[in-house]
Steps between C-alpha positions, in 0.01 A plus 500: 500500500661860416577721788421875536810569391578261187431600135192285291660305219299770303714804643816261464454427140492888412792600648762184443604562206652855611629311851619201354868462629758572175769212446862682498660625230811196572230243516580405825283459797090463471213716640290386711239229472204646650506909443151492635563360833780764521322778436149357769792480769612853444093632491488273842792710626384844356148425631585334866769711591733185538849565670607161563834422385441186361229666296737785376814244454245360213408808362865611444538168323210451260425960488730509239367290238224681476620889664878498271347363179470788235306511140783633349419905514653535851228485700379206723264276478308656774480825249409243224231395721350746593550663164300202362186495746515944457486457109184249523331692704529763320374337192224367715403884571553413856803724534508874428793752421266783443590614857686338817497579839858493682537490871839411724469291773737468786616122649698414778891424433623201742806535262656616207699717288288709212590507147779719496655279778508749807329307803126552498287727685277350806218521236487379135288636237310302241342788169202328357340532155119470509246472241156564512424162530755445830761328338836527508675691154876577705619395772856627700691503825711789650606652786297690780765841426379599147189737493210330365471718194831397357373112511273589167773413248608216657199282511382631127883320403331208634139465342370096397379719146712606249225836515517746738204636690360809337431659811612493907318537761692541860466676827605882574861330560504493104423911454832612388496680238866373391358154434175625349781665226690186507225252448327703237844525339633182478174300466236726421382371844221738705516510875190550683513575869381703746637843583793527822338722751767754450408538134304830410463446151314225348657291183236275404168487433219444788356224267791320452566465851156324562697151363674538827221349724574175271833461678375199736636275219814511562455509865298177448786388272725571851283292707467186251890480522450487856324218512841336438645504828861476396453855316367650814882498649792530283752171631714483175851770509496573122242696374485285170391176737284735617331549204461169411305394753273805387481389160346097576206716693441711189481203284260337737272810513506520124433129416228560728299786311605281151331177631226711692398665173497206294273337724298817488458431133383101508203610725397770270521239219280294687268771593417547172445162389 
């Protein structure tokens, strides 16, 4: 019987070929036999919260077959992934790019050194990408130091689609004017945010600013991840082990909304026969 945790030979079959293990380039060695069963014990980790060391040893054993594999373009097959279940839902119409919703949320730092290698602050900080639909479109970690503004750029480097939203929507954190130039530069990006209390002048349009009461997506999108009890602490010292625990818990929130919808559809079907 499958646990909470474990993928349906359904979800399994969608992703495998992007996370089956690559043979290397010598020809020696062999992946592993059963990708699936590696990938269940990491959700069972991500979801439980596991710290055992026995559990961890096997991780660090059988993680790479799946977490070091690449598709060739540099990125890994969590990327391809997620990349994969992003582009069918958004053929599906279940995933929008019209506008997202970005939000940063703090998590607590047992350990750990931050991208740039300086020991981390007490307080790590994961930038979400939200569409209107609550799924994930970018995920990234950082620091606690940097101000929440200048985390924009970095998760758009990190979107699932190869299109960028056409719009942001953030908190008053995100009302600098220097990154409203920058993203409407660069990407031809609008920010839409609420005015600082210290501004006097408003920039942007009373209308525009009524999207912002839609910004419980990505505050949703927050909470889903914490359902995964190992993302609620941050145990792992490099950020980039970090960040691939995050990415499993994306791919199980996205497999959910591509199985949810197609279910959606055979009971429509049948409706209407």
């Amino acid at each position: 019987m499958r646990v909470r945790w474990e993928l349906s030979d359904a979800q399994w079959q969608l992703i495998e070929p992007v996370l089956r293990p690559q043979r290397r380039a010598a020809g020696r060695g062999r992946p592993w036999r059963d990708t699936q069963a590696v990938l269940n014990g990491i959700l069972w980790v991500l979801g439980t919260g596991a710290q055992g060391a026995s559990c961890q040893r096997n991780i660090r054993r059988t993680g790479p077959a799946i977490v070091a594999s690449s598709n060739g373009c540099g990125r890994t097959s969590w990327n391809a992934s997620l990349s994969v279940l992003a582009e069918e839902l958004h053929t599906r119409g279940k995933l929008e790019v019209e506008e997202a919703f970005i939000d940063a949320s703090f998590t607590g730092a047992k350990k750990g050194a931050s991208r740039s290698g300086l020991p981390s602050a007490a307080r790590g900080r994961k930038s979400s990408l939200a569409d209107d639909h609550r799924l994930p479109l970018a995920i990234s970690i950082e620091s606690a130091s940097p101000h929440e503004s200048q985390l924009v750029e970095g998760v758009l480097g990190q979107t699932f689609l190869d299109t960028l939203p056409a719009g942001l929507i953030g908190d008053n954190a995100c009302d600098r004017d220097r990154w409203d130039r920058d993203l409407a530069q660069r990407y031809s990006i609008p920010m839409i945010a609420p005015h600082r209390g210290e501004r006097r002048e408003p920039t942007q349009d009373g209308r525009s600013l009524r999207r912002y009461r839609r910004r419980w997506r990505v505050q949703r999108l927050v909470a889903w991840l914490h359902h995964f009890r190992r993302l609620v602490i941050r145990w792992e010292y490099h950020a980039e082990s970090f960040l691939g625990m995050v990415h499993p818990g994306c791919i199980k929130i996205l497999l959910r909304r591509v199985f949810l919808s197609e279910r959606r559809n055979i009971r429509l079907a049948a409706s209407h026969q």
